[in-house]
Each structure stands twice: as C-alpha cells, then as structure tokens.
C-alpha positions as a Markdown table, in Angstrom:
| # | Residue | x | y | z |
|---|---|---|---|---|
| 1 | Unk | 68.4 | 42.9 | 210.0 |
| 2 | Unk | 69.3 | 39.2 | 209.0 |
| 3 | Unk | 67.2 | 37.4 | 206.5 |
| 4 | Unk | 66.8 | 34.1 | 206.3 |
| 5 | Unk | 65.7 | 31.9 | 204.3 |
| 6 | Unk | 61.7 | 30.3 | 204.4 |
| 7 | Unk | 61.4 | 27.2 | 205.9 |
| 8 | Unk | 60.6 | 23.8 | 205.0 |
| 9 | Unk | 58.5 | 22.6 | 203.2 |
| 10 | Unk | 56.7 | 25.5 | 202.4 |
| 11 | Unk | 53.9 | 23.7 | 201.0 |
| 12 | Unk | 52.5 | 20.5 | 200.7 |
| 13 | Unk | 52.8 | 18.5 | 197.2 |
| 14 | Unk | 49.0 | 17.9 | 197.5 |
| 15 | Unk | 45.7 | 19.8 | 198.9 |
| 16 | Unk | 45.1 | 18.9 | 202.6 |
| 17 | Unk | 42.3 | 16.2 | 203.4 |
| 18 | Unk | 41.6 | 18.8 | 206.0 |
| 19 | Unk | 40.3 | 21.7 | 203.4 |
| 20 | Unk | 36.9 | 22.8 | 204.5 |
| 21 | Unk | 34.7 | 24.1 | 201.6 |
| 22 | Unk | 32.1 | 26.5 | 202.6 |
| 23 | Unk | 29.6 | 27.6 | 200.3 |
| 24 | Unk | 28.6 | 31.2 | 200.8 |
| 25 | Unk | 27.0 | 34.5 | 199.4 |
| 26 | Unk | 29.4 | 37.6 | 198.6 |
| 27 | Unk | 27.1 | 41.1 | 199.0 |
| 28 | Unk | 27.1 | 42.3 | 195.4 |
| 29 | Unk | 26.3 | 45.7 | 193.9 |
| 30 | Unk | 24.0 | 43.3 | 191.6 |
| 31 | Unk | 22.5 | 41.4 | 194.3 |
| 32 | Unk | 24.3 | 38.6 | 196.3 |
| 33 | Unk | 26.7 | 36.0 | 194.3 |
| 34 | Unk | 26.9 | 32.7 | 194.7 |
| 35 | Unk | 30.3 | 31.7 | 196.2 |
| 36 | Unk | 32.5 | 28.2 | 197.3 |
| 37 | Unk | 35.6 | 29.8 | 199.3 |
| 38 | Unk | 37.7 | 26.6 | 199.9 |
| 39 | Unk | 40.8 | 26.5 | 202.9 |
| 40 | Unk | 42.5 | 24.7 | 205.4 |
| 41 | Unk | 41.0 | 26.2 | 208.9 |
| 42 | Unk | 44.1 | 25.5 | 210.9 |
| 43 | Unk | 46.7 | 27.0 | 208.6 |
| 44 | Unk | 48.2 | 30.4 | 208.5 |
| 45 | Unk | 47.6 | 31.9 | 204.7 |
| 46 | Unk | 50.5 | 33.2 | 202.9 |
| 47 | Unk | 48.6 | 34.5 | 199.6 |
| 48 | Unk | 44.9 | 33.5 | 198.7 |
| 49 | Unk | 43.7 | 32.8 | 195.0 |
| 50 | Unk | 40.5 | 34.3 | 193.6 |
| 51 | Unk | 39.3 | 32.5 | 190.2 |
| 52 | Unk | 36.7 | 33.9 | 187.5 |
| 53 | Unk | 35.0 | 31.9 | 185.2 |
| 54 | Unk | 34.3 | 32.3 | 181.8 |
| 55 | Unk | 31.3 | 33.6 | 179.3 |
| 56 | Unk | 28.2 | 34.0 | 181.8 |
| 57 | Unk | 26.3 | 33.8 | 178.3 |
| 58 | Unk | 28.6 | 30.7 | 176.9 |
| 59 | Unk | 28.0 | 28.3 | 179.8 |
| 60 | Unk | 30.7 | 29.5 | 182.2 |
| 61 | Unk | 30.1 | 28.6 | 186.0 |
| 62 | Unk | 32.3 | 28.6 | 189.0 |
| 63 | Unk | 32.3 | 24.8 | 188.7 |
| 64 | Unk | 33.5 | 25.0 | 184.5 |
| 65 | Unk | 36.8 | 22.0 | 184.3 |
| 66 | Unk | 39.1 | 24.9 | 183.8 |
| 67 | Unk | 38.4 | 27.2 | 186.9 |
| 68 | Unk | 38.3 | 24.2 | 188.9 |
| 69 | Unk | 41.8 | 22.8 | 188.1 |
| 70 | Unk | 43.1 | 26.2 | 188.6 |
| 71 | Unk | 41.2 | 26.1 | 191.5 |
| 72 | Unk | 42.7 | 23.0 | 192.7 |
| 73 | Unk | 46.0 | 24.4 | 191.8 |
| 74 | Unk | 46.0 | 27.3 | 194.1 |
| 75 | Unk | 44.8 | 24.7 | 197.1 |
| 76 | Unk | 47.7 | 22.5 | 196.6 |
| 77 | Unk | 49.9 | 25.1 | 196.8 |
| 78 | Unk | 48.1 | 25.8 | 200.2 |
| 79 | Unk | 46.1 | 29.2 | 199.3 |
| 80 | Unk | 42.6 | 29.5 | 200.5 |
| 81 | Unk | 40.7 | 29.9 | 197.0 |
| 82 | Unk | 37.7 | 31.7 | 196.5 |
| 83 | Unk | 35.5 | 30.8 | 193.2 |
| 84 | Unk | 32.1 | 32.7 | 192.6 |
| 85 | Unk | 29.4 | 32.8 | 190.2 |
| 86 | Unk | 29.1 | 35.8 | 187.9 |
| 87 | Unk | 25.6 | 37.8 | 188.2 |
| 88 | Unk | 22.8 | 35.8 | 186.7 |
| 89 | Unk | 24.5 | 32.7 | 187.2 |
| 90 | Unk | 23.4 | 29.9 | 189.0 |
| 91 | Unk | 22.2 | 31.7 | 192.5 |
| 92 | Unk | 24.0 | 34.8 | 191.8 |
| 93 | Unk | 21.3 | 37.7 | 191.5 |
| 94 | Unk | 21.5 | 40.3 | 188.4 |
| 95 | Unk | 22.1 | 40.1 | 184.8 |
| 96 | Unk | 24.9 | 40.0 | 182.2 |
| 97 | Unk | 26.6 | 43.0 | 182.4 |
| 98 | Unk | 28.8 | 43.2 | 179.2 |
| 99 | Unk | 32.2 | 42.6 | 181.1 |
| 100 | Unk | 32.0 | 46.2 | 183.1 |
| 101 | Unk | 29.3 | 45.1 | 186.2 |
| 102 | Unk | 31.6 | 41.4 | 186.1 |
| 103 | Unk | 34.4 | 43.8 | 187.3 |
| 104 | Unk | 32.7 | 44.9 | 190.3 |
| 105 | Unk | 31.7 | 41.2 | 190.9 |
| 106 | Unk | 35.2 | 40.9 | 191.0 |
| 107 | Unk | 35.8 | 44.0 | 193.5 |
| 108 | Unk | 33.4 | 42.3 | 195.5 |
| 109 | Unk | 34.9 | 39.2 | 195.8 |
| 110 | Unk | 38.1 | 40.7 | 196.6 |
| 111 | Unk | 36.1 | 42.6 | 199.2 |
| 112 | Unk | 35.4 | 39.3 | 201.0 |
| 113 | Unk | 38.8 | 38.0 | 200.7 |
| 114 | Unk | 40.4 | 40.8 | 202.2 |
| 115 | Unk | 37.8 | 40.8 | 205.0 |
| 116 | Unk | 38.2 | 37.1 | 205.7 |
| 117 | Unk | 41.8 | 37.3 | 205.4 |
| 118 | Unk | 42.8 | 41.0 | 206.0 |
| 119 | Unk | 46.3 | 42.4 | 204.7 |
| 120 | Unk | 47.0 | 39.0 | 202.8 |
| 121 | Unk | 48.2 | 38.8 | 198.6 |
| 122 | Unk | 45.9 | 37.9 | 196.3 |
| 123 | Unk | 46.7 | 35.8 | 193.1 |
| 124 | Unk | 44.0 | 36.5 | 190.8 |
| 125 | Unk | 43.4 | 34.0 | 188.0 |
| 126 | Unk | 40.4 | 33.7 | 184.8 |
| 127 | Unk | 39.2 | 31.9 | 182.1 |
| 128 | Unk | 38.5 | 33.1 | 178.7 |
| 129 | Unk | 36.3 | 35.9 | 179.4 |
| 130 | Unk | 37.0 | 35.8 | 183.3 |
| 131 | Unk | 40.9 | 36.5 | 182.6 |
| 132 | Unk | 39.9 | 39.4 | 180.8 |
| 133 | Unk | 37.6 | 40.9 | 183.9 |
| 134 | Unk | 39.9 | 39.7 | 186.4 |
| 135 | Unk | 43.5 | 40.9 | 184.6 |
| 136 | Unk | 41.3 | 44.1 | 184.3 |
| 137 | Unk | 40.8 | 44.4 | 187.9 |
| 138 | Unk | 43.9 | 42.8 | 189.1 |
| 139 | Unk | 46.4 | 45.3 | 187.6 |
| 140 | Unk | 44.7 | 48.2 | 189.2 |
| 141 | Unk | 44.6 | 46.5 | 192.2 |
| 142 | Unk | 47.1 | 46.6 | 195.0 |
| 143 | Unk | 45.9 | 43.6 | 197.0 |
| 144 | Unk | 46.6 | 41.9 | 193.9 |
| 145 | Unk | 50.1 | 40.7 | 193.7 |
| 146 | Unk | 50.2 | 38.1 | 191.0 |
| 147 | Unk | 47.8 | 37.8 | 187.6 |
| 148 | Unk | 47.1 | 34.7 | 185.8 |
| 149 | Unk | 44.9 | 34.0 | 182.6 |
| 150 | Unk | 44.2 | 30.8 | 180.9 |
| 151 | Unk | 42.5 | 30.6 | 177.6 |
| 152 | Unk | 43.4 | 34.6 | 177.1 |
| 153 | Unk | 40.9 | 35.7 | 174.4 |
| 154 | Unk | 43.5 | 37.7 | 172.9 |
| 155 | Unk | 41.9 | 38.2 | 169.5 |
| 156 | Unk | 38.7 | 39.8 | 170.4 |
| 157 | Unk | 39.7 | 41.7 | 173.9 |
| 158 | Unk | 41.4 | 44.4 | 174.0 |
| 159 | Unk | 44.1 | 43.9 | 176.5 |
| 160 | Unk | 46.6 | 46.9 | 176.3 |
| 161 | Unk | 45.6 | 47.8 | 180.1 |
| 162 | Unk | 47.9 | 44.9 | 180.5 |
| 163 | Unk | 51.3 | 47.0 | 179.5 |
| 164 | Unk | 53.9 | 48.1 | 181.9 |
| 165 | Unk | 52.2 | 46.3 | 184.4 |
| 166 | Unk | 55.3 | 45.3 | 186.6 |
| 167 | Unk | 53.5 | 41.9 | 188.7 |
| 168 | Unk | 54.1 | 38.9 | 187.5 |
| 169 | Unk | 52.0 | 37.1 | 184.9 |
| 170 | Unk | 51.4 | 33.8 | 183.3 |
| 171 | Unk | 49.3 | 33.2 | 180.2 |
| 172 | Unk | 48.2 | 29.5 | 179.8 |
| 173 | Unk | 47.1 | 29.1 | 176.0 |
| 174 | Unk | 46.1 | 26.3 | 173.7 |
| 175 | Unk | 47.9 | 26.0 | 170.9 |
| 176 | Unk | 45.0 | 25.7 | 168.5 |
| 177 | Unk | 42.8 | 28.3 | 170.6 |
| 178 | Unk | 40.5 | 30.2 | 167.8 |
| 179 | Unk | 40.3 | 33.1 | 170.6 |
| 180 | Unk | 43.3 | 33.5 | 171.3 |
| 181 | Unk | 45.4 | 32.3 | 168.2 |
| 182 | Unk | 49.4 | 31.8 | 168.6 |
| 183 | Unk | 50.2 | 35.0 | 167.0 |
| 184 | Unk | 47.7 | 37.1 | 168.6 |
| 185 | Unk | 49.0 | 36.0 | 171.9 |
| 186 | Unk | 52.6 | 36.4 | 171.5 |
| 187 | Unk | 52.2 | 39.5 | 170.2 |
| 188 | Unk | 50.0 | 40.2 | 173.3 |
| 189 | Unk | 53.4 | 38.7 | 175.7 |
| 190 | Unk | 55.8 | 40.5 | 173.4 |
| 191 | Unk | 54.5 | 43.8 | 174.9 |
| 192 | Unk | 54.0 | 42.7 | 178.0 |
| 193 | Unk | 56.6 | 43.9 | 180.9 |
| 194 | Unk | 58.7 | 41.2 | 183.1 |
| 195 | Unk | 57.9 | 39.3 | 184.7 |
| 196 | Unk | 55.7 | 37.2 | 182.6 |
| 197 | Unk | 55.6 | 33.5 | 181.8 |
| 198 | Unk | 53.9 | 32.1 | 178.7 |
| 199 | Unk | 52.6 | 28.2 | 178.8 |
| 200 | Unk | 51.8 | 26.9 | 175.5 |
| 201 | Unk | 49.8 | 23.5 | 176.0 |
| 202 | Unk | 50.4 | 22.0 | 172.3 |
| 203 | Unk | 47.7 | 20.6 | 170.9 |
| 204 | Unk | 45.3 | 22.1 | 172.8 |
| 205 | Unk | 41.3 | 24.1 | 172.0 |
| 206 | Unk | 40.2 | 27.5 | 173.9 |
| 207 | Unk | 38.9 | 25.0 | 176.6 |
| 208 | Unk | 42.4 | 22.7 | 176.8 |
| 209 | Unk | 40.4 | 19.7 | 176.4 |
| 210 | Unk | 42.3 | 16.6 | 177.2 |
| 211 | Unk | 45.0 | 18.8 | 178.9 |
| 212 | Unk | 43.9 | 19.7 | 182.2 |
| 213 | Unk | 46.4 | 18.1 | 183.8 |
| 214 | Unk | 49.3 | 19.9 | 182.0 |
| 215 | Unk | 47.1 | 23.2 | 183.0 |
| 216 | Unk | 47.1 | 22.5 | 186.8 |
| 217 | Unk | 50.4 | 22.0 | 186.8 |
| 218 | Unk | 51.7 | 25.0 | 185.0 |
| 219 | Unk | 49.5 | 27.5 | 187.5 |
| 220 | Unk | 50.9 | 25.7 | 190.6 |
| 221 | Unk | 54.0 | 25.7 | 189.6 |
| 222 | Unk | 53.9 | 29.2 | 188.5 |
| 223 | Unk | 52.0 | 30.0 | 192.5 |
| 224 | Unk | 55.1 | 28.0 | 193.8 |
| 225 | Unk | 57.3 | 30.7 | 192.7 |
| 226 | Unk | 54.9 | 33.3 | 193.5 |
| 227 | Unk | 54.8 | 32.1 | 197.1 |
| 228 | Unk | 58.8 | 31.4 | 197.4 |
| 229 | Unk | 59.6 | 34.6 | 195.7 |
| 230 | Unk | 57.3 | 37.1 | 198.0 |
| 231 | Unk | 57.6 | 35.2 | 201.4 |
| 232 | Unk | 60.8 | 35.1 | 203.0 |
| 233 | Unk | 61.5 | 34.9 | 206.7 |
| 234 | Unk | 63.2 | 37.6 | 208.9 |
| 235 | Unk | 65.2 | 37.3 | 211.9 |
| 236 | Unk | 64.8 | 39.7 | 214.3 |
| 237 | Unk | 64.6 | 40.5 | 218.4 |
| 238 | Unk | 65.2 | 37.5 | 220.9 |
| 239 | Unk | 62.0 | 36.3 | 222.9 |
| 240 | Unk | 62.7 | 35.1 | 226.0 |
| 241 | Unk | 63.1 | 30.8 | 225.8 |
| 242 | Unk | 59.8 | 30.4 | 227.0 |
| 243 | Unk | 57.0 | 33.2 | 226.5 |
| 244 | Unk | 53.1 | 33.8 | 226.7 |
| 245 | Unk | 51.0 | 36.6 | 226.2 |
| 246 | Unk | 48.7 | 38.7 | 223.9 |
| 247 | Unk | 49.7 | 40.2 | 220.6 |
| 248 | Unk | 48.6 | 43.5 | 219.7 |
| 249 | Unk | 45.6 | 42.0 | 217.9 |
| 250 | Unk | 45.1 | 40.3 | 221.2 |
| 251 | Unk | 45.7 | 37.2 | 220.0 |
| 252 | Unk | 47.1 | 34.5 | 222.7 |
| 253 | Unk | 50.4 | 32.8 | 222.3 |
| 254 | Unk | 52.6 | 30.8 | 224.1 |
| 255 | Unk | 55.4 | 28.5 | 223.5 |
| 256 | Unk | 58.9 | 27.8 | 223.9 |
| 257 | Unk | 61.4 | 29.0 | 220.6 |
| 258 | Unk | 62.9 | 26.5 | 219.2 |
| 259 | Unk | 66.9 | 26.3 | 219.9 |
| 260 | Unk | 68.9 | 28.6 | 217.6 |
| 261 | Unk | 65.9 | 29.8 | 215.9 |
| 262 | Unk | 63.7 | 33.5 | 216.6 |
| 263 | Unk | 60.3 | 32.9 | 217.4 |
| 264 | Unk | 58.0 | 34.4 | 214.6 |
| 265 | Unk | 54.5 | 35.9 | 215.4 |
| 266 | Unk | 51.7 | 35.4 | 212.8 |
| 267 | Unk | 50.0 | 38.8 | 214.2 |
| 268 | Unk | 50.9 | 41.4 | 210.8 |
| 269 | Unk | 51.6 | 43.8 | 213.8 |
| 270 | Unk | 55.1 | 43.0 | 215.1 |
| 271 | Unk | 54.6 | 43.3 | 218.6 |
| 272 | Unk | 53.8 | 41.0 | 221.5 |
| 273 | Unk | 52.2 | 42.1 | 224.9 |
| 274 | Unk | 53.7 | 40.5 | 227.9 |
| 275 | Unk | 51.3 | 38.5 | 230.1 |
| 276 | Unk | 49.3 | 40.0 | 232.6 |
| 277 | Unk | 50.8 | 43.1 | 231.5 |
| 278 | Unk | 48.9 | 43.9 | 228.0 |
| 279 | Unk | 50.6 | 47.7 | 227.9 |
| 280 | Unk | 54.3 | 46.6 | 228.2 |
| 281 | Unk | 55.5 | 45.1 | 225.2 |
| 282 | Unk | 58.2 | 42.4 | 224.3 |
| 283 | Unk | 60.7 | 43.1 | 221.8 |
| 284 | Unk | 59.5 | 43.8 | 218.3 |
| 285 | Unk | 59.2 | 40.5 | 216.2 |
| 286 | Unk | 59.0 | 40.9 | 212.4 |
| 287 | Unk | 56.2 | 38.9 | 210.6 |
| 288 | Unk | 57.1 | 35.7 | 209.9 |
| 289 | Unk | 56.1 | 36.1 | 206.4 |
| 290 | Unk | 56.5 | 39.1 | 204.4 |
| 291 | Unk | 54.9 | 40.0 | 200.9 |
C-alpha cells in the first residue's frame, strides 16, 4: 500500500475563534469533578490533550497560569483539551487523596475522553504534582500515546515508573526550580528511554514565572511533532468520482474526490456502504489518519 505524505497545513498556527468551551462534570469514583473540555465542533480530532494541575493542597486549580498555557498549547495545535479539577477542588466532590485517588481522577478523565472521542490518542500533560499523577497513569496507559511534564518535582517524587517507557516525553523545567533542581532532573532524563526531549527555561522558578510564553511554545512544538510523527495518510482503493452513502458507523457522506487524489473516510472503520444498499460495500478506504 502507498503512503503518502499528511496534508497541508496540518494545523493552524493559532486556536480557532470557533473553539467551543463546555464546562462539564466527569463521574468520579470520589464524586463528580469539575471539568472545562475545550474543541473546535466542526473539526475531525487527530489526538486530544488531557492536562492536570498541580498541588490540590498548594493552590493548584484547573485554571493555575501553567495548565492553562499548556492548555492553550494543545488547542493551537488543534487537539480538543480536557482540563479538570482534582477532588476537593473547586466543584469537584471528595478529598485530597495523597496522589493515589488523583490517579483515578485521571482514569476518569481519560474515561470521558475516550467516550467523547472514541479510539482517538491522548497526550497527557501535568504540573508539578499533576505531572507526577498523570506521567503515572499515562505510561500504563495505552490510549496514551505521548507524556509531558512541566515543573517535574523530581527531588521529592519518586519517578522510576518512568524508565523504559518507550512514548515520547518532554520535561519542561525551570532552571532555578527548588523541586526539581538541575541535577535531580537530568539525572531523572539520563535514565529515561528515547524518545525524550528536555526544555530548560533559564532563569526560570518551579512556577516559570515570567516565562510562560517560552513554556507554550516548547509543548506545542513538541505536540507538532507528536501529531506529524503519528499521523500520516494512506492511499488506498479508488472510490468511484462521485460517491454517497453510509459508513459502517452509519455515518452519511457524499462528495466528489478530488482529481488525482483517494478519497479518505474519517469513519476508524474502513468501509463505506453504498447508497440505498447499506449491506454491499465500496472498496475498503484506509483511515485517513493513522496513529
């Protein structure tokens, strides 16, 4: 089979005026949490980002600077992006949980994700004490497919679940970060497998204060590659020039395929019926974008 090359541009350089934010509550094992799941409704997702805030105890909330540039990060590069509250934060029902009841807050998030958006990558990112709960989750995880942390803690948590995990990685790290000091944390990439990216952001505290800007565009870059790296476009069977019918998710479609180009079904299936004829198929298309 013939692969070709994505087409362009795959994504836009900034978020879409058109991304709807709809505020929401995930169904907990603590209770419900408290949840801002941000997307563009007419666009066909690739990968989608889930991002967990830091300390519960320490003033961290879905809405902290640093979740929501990575936040805005993951939009630009057109993922929907899920954010949540912790339990016990904000309208999120429960308690602190010492880090282990976070990580089914996480579970549960990715829960809704899949459901809203079934079969699709996730790109799971945290802060301080949410990159430790969400690394911890996201390398056991196979709808996980890429792990970021910013602000790793790498002094106080152990990490070591992180070794010979084979996704790709980025650490984001202040400089002068008292958590996560610069020995501490390349010690911490040194053991690391590939791939893995390190960002130092020079200068900068545990909260990267001044440097947000720098932040947001290390994680979308490092997305961007994410993206490019895991979609790629096949060529496969002929549709006729013009063509209708219902997908095997029964999903209409219609259109005409471009000239010199195979048509490319957004159904994860691979199959289109023929109209008026739902039990006789069209040749197989391959997804248009494969992770």
């Amino acid at each position: 089979m013939e692969q070709r090359s994505a087409p362009r541009p795959l994504v836009s350089a900034k978020s879409s005026v058109n991304t709807k934010a709809e505020r929401l509550f995930i169904p907990g094992p603590a209770g419900r949490l408290q949840a801002l799941l941000e997307f563009e409704p007419n666009a066909h997702a690739r990968a989608v980002a889930l991002v967990c805030h830091l300390h519960p105890l320490y003033g961290g909330t879905m809405h902290n600077k640093v979740v929501y540039r990575a936040a805005k990060a993951a939009l630009q590069v057109g993922l929907p992006t899920l954010r949540f509250n912790f339990r016990g934060i904000g309208k999120s029902a429960g308690e602190f949980a010492h880090g282990v009841g976070e990580r089914e807050d996480v579970r549960a998030a990715l829960d809704l994700l899949s459901t809203r958006f079934p079969e699709v990558p996730v790109c799971m990112l945290g802060f301080s004490f949410g990159a430790v709960v969400a690394l911890a989750v996201g390398t056991a995880d196979r709808r996980v497919r890429a792990l970021v942390g910013l602000g790793v803690p790498a002094g106080s948590a152990d990490l070591g679940f992180l070794r010979g995990v084979t996704k790709p990685k980025l650490i984001v790290q202040g400089t002068e970060d008292i958590f996560g000091t610069r020995g501490q944390v390349e010690e911490l990439f040194a053991s690391l497998a590939q791939p893995k990216r390190l960002h130092w952001v020079e200068s900068a505290d545990h909260f990267l204060t001044g440097m947000l800007d720098e932040v947001q565009a290390a994680v979308r870059s490092f997305l961007l590659e994410i993206v490019a790296r895991y979609s790629k476009l096949y060529r496969a069977t002929w549709l006729p020039e013009s063509f209708s019918g219902l997908c095997v998710r029964r999903q209409y479609f219609s259109g005409r395929r471009p000239e010199g180009s195979a048509a490319a079904c957004d159904c994860r299936y691979n199959s289109w019926c023929a109209a008026g004829t739902p039990r006789r198929l069209l040749p197989r298309v391959n997804l248009a974008w494969e992770f």
